[in-house]
N, C-alpha and C positions, 0 to 999 in steps of 0.2 A: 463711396463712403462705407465707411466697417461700421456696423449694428452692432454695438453692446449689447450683452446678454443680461436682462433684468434680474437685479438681484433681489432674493427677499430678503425683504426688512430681519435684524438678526433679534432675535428676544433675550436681551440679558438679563440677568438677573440680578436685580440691584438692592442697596438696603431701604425699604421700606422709609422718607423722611415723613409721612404722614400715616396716624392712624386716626381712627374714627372710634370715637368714646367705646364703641363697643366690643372692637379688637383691642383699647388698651385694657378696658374690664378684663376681657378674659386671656389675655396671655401678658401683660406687665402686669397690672396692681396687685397682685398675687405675691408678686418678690419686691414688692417696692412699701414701704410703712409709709401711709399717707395719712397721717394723725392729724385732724382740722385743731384737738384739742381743744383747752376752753381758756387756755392765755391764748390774746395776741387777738391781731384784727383776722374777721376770716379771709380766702384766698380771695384774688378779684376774679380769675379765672380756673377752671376746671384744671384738675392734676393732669388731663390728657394733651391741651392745649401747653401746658409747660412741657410736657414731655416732648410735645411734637417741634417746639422752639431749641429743644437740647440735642432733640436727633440732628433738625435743620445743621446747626452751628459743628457737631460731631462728622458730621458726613462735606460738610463744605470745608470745611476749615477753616469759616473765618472769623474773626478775632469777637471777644463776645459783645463789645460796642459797638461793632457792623452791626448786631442785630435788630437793631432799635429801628432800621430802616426797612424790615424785614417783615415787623409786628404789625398785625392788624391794627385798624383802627374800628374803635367805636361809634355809637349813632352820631354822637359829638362831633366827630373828629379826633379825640382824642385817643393815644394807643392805648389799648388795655391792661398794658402791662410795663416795665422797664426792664430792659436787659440785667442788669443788678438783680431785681425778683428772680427771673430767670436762673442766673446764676447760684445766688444761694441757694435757691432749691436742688440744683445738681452738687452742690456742695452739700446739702442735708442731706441727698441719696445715696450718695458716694462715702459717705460717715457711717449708715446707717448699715450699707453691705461690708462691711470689713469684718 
């Protein structure tokens, strides 16, 4: 019998689909205009939590109503968010750098 020679595990380097509130503080919200403003209902979830739903969908490639299977749920049961939320917010980001 021939012995394989053990390979080490190789470290890629990959994009980031999660950050944690305090890596978005400090290297997104900086270039991103995250206005709560005083129209309109406030957000249900944190600007990081959207952000992190926009990489997911950016980095996989899948269609933005696959994501709805994707989204947390809350104590409920119910998801904290809608894909459509999702969306328009990458669409208010993307408006907002041009």
């Amino acid at each position: 019998m021939l012995r394989r020679k053990q390979q080490k595990p190789r470290k890629y380097k990959t994009i980031p689909t999660h950050l944690t509130e305090s890596e978005f503080d400090k290297f997104v919200l900086s270039h991103l205009s995250y206005n709560t403003g005083h129209r309109g209902p406030k957000p249900r979830i944190p600007a990081y939590k959207t952000f992190n739903y926009i990489l997911y969908v950016l980095h996989s490639g899948c269609q933005w109503k696959l994501l709805q299977a994707c989204i947390d749920k809350d104590v409920n049961g119910q998801a904290e968010t809608h894909d459509t939320n999702v969306f328009r917010q990458f669409q208010r980001w993307c408006q907002r750098v041009r």
